[in-house]
mmCIF file of the N, C-alpha and C atoms, coordinates in Angstrom:
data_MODEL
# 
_entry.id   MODEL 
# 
loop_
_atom_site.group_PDB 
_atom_site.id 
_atom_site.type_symbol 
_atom_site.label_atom_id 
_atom_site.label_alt_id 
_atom_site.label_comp_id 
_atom_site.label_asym_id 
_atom_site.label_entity_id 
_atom_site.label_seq_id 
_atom_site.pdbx_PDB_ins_code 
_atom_site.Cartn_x 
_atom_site.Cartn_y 
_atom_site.Cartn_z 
_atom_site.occupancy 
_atom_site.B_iso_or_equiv 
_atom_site.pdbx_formal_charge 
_atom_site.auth_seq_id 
_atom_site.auth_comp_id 
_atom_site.auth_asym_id 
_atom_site.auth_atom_id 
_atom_site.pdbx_PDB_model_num 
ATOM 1   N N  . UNK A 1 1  ? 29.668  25.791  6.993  1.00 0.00 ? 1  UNK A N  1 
ATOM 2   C CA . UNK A 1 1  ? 30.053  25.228  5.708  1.00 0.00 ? 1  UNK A CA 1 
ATOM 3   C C  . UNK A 1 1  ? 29.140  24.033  5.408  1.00 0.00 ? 1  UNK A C  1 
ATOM 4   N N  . UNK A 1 2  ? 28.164  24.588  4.535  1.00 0.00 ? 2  UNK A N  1 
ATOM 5   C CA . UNK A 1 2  ? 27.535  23.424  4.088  1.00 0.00 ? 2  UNK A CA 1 
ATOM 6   C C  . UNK A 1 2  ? 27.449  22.446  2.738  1.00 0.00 ? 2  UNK A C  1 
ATOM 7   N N  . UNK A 1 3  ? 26.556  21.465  2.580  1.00 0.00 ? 3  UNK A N  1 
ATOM 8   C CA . UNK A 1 3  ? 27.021  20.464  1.529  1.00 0.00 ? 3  UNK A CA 1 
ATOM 9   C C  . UNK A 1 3  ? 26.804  21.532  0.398  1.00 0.00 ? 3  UNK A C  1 
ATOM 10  N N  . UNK A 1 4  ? 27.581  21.561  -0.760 1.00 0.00 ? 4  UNK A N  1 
ATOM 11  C CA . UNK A 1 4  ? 27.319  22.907  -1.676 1.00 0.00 ? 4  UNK A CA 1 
ATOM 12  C C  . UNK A 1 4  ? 26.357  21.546  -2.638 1.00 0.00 ? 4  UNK A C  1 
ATOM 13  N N  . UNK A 1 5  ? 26.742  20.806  -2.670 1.00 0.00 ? 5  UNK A N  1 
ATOM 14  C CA . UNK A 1 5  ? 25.948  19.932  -4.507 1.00 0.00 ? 5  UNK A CA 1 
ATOM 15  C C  . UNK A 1 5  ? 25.581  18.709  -3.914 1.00 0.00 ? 5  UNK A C  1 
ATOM 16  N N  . UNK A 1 6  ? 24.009  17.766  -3.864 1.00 0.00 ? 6  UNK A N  1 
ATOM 17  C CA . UNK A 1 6  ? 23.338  17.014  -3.509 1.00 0.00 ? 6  UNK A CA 1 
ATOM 18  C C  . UNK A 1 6  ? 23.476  16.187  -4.619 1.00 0.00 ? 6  UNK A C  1 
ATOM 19  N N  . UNK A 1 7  ? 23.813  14.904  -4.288 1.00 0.00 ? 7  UNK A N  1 
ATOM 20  C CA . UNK A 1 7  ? 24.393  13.452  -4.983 1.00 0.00 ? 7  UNK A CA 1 
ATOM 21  C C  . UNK A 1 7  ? 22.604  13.208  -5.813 1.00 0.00 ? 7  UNK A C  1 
ATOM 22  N N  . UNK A 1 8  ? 22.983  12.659  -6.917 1.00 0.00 ? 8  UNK A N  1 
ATOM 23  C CA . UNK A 1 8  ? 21.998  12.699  -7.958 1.00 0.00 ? 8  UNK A CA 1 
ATOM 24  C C  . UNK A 1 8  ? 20.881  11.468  -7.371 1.00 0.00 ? 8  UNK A C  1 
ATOM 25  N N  . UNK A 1 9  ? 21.725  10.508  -6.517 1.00 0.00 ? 9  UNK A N  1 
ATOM 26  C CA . UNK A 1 9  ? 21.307  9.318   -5.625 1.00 0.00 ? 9  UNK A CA 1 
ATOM 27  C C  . UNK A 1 9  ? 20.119  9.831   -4.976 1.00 0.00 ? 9  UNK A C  1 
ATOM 28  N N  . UNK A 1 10 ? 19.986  10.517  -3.854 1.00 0.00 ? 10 UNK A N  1 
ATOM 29  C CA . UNK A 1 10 ? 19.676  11.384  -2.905 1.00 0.00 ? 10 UNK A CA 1 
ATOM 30  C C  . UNK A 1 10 ? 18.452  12.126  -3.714 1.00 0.00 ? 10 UNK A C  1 
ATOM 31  N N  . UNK A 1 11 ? 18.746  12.318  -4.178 1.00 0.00 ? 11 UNK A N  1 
ATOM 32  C CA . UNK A 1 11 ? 17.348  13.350  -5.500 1.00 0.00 ? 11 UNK A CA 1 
ATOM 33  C C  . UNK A 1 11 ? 16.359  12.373  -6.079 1.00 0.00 ? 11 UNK A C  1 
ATOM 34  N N  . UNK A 1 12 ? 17.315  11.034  -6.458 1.00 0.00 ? 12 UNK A N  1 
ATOM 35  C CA . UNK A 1 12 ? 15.712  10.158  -6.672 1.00 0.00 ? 12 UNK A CA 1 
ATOM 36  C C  . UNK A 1 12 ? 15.240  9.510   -5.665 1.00 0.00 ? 12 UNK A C  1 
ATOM 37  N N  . UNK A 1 13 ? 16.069  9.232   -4.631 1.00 0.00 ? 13 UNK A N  1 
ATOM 38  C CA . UNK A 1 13 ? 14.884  8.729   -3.048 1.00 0.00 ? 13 UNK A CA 1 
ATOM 39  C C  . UNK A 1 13 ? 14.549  9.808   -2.763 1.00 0.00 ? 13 UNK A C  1 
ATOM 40  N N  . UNK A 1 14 ? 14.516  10.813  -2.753 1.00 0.00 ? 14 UNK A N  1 
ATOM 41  C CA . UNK A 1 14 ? 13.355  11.681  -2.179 1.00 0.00 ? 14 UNK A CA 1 
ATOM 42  C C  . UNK A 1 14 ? 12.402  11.813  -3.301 1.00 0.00 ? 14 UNK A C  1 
ATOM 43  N N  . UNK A 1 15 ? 12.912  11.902  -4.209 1.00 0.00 ? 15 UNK A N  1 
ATOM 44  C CA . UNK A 1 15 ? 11.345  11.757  -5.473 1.00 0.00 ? 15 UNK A CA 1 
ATOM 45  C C  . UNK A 1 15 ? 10.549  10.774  -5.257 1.00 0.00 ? 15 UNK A C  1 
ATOM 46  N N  . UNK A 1 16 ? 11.175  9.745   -4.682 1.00 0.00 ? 16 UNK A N  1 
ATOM 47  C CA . UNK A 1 16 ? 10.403  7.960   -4.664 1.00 0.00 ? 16 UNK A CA 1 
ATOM 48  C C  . UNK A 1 16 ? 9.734   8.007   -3.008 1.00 0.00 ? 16 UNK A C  1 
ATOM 49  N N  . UNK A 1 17 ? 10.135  8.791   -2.273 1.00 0.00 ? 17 UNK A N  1 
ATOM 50  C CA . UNK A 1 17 ? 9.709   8.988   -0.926 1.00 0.00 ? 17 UNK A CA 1 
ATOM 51  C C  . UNK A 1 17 ? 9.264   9.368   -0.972 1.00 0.00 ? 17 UNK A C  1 
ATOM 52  N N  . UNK A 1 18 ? 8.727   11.078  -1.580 1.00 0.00 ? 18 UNK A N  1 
ATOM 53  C CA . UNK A 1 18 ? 7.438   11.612  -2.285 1.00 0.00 ? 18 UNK A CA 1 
ATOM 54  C C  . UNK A 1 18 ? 6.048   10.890  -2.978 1.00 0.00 ? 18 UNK A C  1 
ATOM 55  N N  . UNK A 1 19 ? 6.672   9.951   -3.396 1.00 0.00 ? 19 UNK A N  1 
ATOM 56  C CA . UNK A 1 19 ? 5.199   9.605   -4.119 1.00 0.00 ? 19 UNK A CA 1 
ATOM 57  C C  . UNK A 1 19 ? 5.089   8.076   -3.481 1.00 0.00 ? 19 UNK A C  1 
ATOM 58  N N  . UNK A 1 20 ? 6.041   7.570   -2.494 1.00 0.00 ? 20 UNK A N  1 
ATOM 59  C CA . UNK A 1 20 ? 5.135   6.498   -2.013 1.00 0.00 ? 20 UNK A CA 1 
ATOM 60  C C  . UNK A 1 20 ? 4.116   7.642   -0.469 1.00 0.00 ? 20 UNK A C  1 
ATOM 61  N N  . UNK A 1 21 ? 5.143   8.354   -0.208 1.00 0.00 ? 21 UNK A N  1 
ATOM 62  C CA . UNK A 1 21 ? 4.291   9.221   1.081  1.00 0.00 ? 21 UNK A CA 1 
ATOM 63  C C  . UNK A 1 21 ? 2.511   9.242   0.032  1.00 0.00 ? 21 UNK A C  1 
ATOM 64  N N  . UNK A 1 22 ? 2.763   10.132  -0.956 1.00 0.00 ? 22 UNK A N  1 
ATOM 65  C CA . UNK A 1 22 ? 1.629   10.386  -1.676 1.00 0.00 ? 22 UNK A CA 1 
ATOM 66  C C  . UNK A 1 22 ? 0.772   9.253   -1.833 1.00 0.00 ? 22 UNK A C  1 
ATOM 67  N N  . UNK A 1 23 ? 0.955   8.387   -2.027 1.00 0.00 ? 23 UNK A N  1 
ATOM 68  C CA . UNK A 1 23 ? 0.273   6.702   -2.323 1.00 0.00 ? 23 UNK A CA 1 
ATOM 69  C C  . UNK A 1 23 ? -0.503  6.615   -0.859 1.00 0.00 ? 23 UNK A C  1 
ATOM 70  N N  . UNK A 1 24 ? 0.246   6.515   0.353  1.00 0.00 ? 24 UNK A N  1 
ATOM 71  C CA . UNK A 1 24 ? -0.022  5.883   1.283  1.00 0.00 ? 24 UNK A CA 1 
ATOM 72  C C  . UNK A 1 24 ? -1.382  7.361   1.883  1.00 0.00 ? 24 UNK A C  1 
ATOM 73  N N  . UNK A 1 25 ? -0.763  8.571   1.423  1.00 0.00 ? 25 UNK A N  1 
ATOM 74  C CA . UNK A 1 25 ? -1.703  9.761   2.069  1.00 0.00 ? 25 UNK A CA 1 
ATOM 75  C C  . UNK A 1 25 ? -3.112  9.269   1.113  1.00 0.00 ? 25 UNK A C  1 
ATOM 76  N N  . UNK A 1 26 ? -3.117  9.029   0.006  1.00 0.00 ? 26 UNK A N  1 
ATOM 77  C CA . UNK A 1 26 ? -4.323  9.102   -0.728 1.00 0.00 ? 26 UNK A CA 1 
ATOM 78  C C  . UNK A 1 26 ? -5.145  7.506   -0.401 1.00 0.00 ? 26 UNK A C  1 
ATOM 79  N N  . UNK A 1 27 ? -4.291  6.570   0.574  1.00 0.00 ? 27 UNK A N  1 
ATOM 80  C CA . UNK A 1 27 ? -4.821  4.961   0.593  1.00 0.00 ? 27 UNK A CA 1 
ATOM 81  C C  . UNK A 1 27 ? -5.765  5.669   1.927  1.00 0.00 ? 27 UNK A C  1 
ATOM 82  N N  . UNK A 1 28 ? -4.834  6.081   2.946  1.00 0.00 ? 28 UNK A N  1 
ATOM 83  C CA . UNK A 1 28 ? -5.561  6.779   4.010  1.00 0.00 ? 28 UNK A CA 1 
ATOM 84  C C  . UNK A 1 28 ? -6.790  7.451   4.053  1.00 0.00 ? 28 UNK A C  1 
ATOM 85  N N  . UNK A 1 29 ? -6.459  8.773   3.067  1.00 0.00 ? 29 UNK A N  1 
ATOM 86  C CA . UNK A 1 29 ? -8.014  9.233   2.509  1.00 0.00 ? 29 UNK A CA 1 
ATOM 87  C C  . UNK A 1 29 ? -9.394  8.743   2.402  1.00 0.00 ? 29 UNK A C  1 
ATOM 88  N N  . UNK A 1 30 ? -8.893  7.218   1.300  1.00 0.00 ? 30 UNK A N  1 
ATOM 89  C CA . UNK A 1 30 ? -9.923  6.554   0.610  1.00 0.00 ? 30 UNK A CA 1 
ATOM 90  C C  . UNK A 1 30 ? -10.701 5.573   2.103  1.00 0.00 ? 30 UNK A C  1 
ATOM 91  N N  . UNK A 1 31 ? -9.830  5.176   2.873  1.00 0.00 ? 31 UNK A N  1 
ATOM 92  C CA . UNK A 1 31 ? -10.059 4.429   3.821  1.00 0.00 ? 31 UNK A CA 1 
ATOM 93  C C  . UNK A 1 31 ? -10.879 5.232   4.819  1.00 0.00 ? 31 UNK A C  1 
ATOM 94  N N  . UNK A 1 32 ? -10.151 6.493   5.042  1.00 0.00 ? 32 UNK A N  1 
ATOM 95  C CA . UNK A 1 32 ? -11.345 7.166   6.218  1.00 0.00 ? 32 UNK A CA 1 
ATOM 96  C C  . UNK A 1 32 ? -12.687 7.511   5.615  1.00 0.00 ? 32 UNK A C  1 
ATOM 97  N N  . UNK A 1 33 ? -12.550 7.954   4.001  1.00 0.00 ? 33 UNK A N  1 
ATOM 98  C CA . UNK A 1 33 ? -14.089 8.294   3.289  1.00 0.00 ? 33 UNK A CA 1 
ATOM 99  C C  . UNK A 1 33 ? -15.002 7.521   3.402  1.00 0.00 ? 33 UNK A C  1 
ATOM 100 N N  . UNK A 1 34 ? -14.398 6.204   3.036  1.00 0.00 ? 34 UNK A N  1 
ATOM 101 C CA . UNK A 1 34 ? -15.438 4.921   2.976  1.00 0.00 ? 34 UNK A CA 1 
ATOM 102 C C  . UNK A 1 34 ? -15.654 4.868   4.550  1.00 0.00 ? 34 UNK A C  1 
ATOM 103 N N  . UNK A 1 35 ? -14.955 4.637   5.864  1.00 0.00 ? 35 UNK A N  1 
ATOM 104 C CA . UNK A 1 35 ? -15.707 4.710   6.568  1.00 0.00 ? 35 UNK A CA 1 
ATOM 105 C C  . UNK A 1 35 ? -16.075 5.664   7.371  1.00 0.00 ? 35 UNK A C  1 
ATOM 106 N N  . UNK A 1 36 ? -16.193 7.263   6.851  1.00 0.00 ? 36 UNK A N  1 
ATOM 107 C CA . UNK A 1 36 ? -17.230 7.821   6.800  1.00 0.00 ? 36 UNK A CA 1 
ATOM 108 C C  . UNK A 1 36 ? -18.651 7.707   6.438  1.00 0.00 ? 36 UNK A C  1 
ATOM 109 N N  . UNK A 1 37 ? -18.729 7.457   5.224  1.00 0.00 ? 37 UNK A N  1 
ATOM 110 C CA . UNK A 1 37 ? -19.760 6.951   4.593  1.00 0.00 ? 37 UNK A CA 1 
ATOM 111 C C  . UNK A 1 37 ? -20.464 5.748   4.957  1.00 0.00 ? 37 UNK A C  1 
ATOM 112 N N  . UNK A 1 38 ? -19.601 4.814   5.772  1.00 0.00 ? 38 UNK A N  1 
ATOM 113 C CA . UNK A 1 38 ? -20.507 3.700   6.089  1.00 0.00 ? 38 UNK A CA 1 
ATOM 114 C C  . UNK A 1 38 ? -21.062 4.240   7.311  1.00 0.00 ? 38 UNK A C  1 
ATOM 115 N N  . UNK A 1 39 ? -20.227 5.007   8.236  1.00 0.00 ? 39 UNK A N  1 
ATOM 116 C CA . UNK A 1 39 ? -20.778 5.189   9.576  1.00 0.00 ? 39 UNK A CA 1 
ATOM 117 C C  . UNK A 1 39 ? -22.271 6.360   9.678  1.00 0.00 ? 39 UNK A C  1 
ATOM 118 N N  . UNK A 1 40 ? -21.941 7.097   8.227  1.00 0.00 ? 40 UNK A N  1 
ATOM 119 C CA . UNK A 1 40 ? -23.087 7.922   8.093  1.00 0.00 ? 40 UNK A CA 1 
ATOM 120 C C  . UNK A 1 40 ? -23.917 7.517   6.964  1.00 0.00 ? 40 UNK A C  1 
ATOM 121 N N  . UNK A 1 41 ? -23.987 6.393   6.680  1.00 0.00 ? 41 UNK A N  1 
ATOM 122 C CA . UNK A 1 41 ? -25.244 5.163   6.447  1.00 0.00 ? 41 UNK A CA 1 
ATOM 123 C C  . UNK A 1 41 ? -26.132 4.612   7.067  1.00 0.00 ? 41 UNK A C  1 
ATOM 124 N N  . UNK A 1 42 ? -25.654 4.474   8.686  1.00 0.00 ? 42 UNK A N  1 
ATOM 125 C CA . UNK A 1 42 ? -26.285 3.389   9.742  1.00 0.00 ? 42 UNK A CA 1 
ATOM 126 C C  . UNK A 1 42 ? -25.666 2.052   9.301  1.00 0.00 ? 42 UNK A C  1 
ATOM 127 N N  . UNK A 1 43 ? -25.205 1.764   8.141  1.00 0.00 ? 43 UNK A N  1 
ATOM 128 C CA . UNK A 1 43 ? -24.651 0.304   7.829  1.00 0.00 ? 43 UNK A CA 1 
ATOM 129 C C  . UNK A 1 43 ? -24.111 -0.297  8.985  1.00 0.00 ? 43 UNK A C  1 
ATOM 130 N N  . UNK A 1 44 ? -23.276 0.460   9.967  1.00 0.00 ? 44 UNK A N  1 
ATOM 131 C CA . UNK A 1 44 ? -22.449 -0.371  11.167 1.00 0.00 ? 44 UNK A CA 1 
ATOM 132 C C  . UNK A 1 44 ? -23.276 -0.919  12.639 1.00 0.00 ? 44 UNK A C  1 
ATOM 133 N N  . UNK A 1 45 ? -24.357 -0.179  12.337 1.00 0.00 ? 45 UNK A N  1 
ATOM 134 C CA . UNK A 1 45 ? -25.599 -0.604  13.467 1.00 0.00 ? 45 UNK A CA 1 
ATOM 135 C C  . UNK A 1 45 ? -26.112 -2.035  13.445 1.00 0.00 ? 45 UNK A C  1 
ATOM 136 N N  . UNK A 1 46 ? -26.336 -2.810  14.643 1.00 0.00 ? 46 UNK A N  1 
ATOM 137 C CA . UNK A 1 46 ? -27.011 -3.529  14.086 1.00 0.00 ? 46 UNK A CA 1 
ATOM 138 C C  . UNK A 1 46 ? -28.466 -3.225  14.102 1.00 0.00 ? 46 UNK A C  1 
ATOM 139 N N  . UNK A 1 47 ? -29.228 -3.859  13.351 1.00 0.00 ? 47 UNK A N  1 
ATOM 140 C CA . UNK A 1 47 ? -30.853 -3.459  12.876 1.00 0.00 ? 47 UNK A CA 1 
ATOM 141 C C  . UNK A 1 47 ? -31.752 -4.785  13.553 1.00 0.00 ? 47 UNK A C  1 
ATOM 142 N N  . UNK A 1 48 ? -32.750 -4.340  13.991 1.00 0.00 ? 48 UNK A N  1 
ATOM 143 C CA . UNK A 1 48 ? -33.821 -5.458  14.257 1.00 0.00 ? 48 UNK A CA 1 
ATOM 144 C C  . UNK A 1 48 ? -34.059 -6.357  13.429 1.00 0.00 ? 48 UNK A C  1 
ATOM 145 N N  . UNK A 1 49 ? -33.518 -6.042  11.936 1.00 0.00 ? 49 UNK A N  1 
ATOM 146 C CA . UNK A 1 49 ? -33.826 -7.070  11.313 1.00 0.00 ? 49 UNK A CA 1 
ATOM 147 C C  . UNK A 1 49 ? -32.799 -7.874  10.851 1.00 0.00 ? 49 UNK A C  1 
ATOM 148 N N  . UNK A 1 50 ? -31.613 -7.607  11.280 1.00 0.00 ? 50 UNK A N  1 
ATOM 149 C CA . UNK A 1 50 ? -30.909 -8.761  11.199 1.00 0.00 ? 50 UNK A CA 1 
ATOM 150 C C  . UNK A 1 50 ? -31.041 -9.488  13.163 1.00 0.00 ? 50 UNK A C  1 
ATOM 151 N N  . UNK A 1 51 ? -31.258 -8.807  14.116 1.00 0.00 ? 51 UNK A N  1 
ATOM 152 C CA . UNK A 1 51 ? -31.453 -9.591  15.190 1.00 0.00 ? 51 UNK A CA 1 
ATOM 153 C C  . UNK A 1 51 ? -32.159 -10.389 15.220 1.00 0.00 ? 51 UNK A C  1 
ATOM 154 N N  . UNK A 1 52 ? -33.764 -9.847  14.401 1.00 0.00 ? 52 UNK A N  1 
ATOM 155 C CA . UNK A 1 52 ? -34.461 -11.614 14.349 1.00 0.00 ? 52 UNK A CA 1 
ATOM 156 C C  . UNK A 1 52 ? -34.501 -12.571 13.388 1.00 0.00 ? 52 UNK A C  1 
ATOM 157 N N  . UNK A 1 53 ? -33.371 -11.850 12.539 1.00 0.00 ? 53 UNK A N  1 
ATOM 158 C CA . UNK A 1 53 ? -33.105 -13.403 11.767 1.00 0.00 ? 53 UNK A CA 1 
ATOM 159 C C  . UNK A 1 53 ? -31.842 -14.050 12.293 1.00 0.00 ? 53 UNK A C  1 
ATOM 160 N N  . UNK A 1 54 ? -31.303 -13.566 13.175 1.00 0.00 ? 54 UNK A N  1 
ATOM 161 C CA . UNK A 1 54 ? -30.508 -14.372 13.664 1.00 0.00 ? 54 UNK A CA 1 
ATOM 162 C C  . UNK A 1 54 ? -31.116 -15.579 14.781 1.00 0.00 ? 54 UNK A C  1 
ATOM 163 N N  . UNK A 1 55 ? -31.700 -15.017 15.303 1.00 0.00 ? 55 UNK A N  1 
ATOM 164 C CA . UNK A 1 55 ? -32.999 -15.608 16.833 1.00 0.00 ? 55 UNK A CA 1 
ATOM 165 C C  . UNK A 1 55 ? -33.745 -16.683 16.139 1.00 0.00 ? 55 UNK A C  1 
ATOM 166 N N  . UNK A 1 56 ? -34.083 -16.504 14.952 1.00 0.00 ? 56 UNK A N  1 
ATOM 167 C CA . UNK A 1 56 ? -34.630 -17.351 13.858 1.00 0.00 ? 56 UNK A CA 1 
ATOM 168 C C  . UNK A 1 56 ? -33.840 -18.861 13.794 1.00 0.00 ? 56 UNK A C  1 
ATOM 169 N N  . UNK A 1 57 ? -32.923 -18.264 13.079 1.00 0.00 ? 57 UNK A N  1 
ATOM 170 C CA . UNK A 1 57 ? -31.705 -19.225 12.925 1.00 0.00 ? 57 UNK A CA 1 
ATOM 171 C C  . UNK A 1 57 ? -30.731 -20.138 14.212 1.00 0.00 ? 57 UNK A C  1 
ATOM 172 N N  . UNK A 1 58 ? -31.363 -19.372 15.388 1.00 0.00 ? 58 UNK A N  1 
ATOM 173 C CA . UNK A 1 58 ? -30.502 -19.947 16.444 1.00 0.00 ? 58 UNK A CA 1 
ATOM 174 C C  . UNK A 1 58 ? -29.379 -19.782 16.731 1.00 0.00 ? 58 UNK A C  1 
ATOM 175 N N  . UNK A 1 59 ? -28.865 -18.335 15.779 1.00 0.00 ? 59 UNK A N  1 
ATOM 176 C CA . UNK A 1 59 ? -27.615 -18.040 16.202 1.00 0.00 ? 59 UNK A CA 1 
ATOM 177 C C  . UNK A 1 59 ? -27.341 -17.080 17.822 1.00 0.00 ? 59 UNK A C  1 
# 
């Protein structure tokens, strides 16, 4: 014997649980793309040329 009729309550948190899930799946997305894209840039390497301007600078 189950619940026969779902409280109208109940129908809009799962609509609102739906689209924050959706929010947070598409923040995720954007976050792994970009660092996809940086990691298949070389951007995260460091480069000889920021090592000797650091050596420069005395850092």
């Amino acid at each position: 014997m189950g619940i026969a009729h779902e409280h109208e309550l109940h129908q809009r948190r799962r609509g609102r649980n739906i689209g924050v899930g959706l929010v947070l799946a598409a923040f995720i997305a954007i976050v792994f793309g970009m660092t996809i894209v940086k990691i298949g840039s070389g951007d995260y390497a460091s480069t000889p040329e920021l090592q000797s301007s650091e050596a420069a600078n005395g850092n």
